[in-house]
N, C-alpha and C positions, 0 to 999 in steps of 0.2 A: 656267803661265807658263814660256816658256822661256827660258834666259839663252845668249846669245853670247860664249864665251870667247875668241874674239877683242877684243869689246871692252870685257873686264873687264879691270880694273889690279888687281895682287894685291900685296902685300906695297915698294909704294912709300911714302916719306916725303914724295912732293911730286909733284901732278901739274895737270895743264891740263884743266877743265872749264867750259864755258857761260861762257870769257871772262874767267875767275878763275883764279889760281894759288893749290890749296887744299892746306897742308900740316898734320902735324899740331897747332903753336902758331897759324897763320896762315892770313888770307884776303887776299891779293893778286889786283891787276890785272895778269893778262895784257897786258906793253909790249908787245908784238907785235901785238896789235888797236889800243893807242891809239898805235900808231908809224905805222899806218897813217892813222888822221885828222888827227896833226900834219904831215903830209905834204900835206894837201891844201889848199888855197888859201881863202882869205876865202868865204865863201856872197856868193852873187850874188842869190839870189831867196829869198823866204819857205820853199821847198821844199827848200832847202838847210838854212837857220837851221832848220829843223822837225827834219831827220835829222840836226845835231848835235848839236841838243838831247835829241831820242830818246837817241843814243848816249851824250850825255853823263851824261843822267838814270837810265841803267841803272845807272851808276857812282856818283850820289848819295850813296849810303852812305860812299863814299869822299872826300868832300870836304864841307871845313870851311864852313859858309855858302854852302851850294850856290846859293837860294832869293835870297840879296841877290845874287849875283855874277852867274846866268843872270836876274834881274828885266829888264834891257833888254832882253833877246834875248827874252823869251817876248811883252814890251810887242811887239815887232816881226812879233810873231805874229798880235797879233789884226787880227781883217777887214776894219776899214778903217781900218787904218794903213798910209802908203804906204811901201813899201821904202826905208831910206837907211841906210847903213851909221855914223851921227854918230860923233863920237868916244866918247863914251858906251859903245855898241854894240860899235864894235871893240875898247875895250879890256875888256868883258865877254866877249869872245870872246878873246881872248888869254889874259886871265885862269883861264878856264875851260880852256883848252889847256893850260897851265903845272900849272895843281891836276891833273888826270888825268897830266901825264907825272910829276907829282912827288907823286904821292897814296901815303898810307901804309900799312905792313900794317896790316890790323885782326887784333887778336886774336881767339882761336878762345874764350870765355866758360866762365870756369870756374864753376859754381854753387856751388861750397864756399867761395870766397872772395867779401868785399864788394866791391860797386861804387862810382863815384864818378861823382855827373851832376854836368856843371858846364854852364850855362844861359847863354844871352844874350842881351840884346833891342833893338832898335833901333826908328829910325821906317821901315822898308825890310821888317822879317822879326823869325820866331823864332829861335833856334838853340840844340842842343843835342849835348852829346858824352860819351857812355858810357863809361869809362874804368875798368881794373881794375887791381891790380899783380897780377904771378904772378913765380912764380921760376921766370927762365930762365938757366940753367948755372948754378945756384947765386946769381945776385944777382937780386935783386929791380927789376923791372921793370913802369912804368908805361907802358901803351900804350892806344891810342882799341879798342874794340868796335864802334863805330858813330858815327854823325856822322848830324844829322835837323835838319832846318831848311821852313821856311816863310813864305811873305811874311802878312801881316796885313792883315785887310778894315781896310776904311774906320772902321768903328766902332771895332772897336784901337786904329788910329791917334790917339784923341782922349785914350785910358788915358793917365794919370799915368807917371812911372816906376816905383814900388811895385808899381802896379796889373800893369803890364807885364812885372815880372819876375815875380810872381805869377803871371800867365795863362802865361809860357814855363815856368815849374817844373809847374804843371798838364797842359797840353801833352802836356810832357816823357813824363812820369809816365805 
């Protein structure tokens, strides 16, 4: 194996990789990549709606309810659904532009200390958000590790609420 010292980073606390801004407490989104898709205009056609959601979806980890808030826009995906941008739609796509420019650092997961999942269920999706405290500069700090969500087949949707928060702690887990 050979290594390229040009394109090694040697003794940085924060640098730009695969779209992520990785330092050593945090994983952050690269604005510069999503300042470039808030820049661009409404999708017009299914081929459009596909590559922001591509883009969007790489970022998942980073937003709260990803799975309930891109559910219209992936509805608008399948193949014989006809193209219409409803209100619905648009403001799923707005929404989904707001959470990526306003998405937060995740923490980098300490294993010495506990986690905290906190779970939630709807008739739309699962959701779920990984959460640890660490101390940073001295005070104690709660922040997300991850964020995972999903819509619910048909059979879910019949579960009770119990049942439902059950299957999302499950899920989760």
């Amino acid at each position: 194996m050979k290594i390229s010292l040009k394109k090694c980073h040697f003794g940085f606390k924060k640098l730009k990789a695969l779209g992520h801004v990785v330092s050593v407490l945090s994983l952050g989104i690269d604005k510069n990549r999503v300042a470039e898709v808030l820049l661009k205009p409404m999708p017009q056609n299914k081929k459009e709606i596909q590559s922001f959601l591509g883009f969007a979806g790489y970022y998942r980890k980073h937003i709260k309810h990803f799975a309930s808030i891109a559910r219209p826009l992936y509805k608008l995906c399948d193949k014989d659904t006809v193209f219409e941008m409803a209100v619905d739609r648009v403001k799923a796509f707005e929404s989904l532009r707001e959470a990526l420019a306003t998405a937060p650092l995740l923490l980098i997961p300490d294993f010495k200390l506990p986690f905290k999942l906190y779970i939630d269920s709807s008739g739309d999706g699962l959701g779920a958000a990984l959460h640890q405290v660490q101390i940073i500069n001295d005070k104690p700090v709660e922040g997300p590790i991850c964020f995972i969500s999903r819509k619910i087949i048909p059979t879910e949707a019949r579960y009770g609420a119990s049942q439902m928060e059950c299957l999302c702690l499950v899920w989760a887990l």
